[in-house]
N, C-alpha and C positions, 0 to 999 in steps of 0.2 A: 504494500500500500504506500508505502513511503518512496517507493520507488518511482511508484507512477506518479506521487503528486513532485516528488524534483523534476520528474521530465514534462510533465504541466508548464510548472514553473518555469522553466528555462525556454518551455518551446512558445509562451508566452511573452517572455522579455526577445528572443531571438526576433519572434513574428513583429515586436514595438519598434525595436530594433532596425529591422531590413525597412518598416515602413516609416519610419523619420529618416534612413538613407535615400528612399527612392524621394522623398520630398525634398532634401536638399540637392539633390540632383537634377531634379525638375525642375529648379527655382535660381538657377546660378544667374541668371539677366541683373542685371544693374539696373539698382531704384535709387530713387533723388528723395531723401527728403528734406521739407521745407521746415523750417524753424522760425525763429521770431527774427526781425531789423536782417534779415535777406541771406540767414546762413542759414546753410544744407547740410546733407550728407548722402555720400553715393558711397553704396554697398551692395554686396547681392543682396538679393530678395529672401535669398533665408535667412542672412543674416539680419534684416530688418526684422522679420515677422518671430523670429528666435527672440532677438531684442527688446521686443515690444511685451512677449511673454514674461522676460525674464524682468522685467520694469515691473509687470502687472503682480508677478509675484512678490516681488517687492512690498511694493505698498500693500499688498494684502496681510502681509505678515508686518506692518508696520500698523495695518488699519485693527489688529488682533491684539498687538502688546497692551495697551490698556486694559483692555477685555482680561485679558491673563496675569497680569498685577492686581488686578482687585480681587480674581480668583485666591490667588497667591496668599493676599493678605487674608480674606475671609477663612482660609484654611488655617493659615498660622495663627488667627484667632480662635477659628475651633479648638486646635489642641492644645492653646494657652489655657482657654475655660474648661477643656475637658483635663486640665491637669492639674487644675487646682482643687481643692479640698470639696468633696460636694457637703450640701445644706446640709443640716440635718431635721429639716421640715421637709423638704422634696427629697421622694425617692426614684421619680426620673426626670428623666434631662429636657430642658426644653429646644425643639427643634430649633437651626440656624436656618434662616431663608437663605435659599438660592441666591448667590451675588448675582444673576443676571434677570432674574425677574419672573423666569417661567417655574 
């Protein structure tokens, strides 16, 4: 079983693989892009359309860190209060809300 699922696995990454090679080989033409006060840039076109990816990723994991600093601190606050000495009027814990709302 193990076996079939490494060769899964790999003939999966091979097939991701061969098909981002045939798309940078389809895309080797020269694109111009336009920026701001009249400067460009000419590159292939996968290298554009690579770039614009890897930008998007970017800020996505930039648009996330906040999101995961408040996670962060609501955890470290969980186990600060769950470390300290419980009541001895409550015998359970009251629930922490979700840092994100749902």
């Amino acid at each position: 079983m193990k076996h079939i699922l490494w060769l899964l696995k790999w003939t999966l990454k091979a097939a991701i693989f061969f098909t981002l090679f045939a798309f940078a080989l389809n895309n080797q033409h020269d694109s111009t892009v336009h920026f701001f006060f009249g400067t460009q840039w000419r590159a292939p076109q996968v290298l554009v359309v690579l770039s614009a990816f890897a930008i998007g990723l970017v800020v996505g994991v930039l648009g996330m860190v906040p999101r995961w600093w408040q996670h962060r601190r609501a955890v470290a606050q969980t186990q600060i209060t769950s470390l300290a000495a419980p009541d001895a009027s409550s015998t359970q814990a009251t629930p922490v809300p979700y840092p994100h709302g749902l």
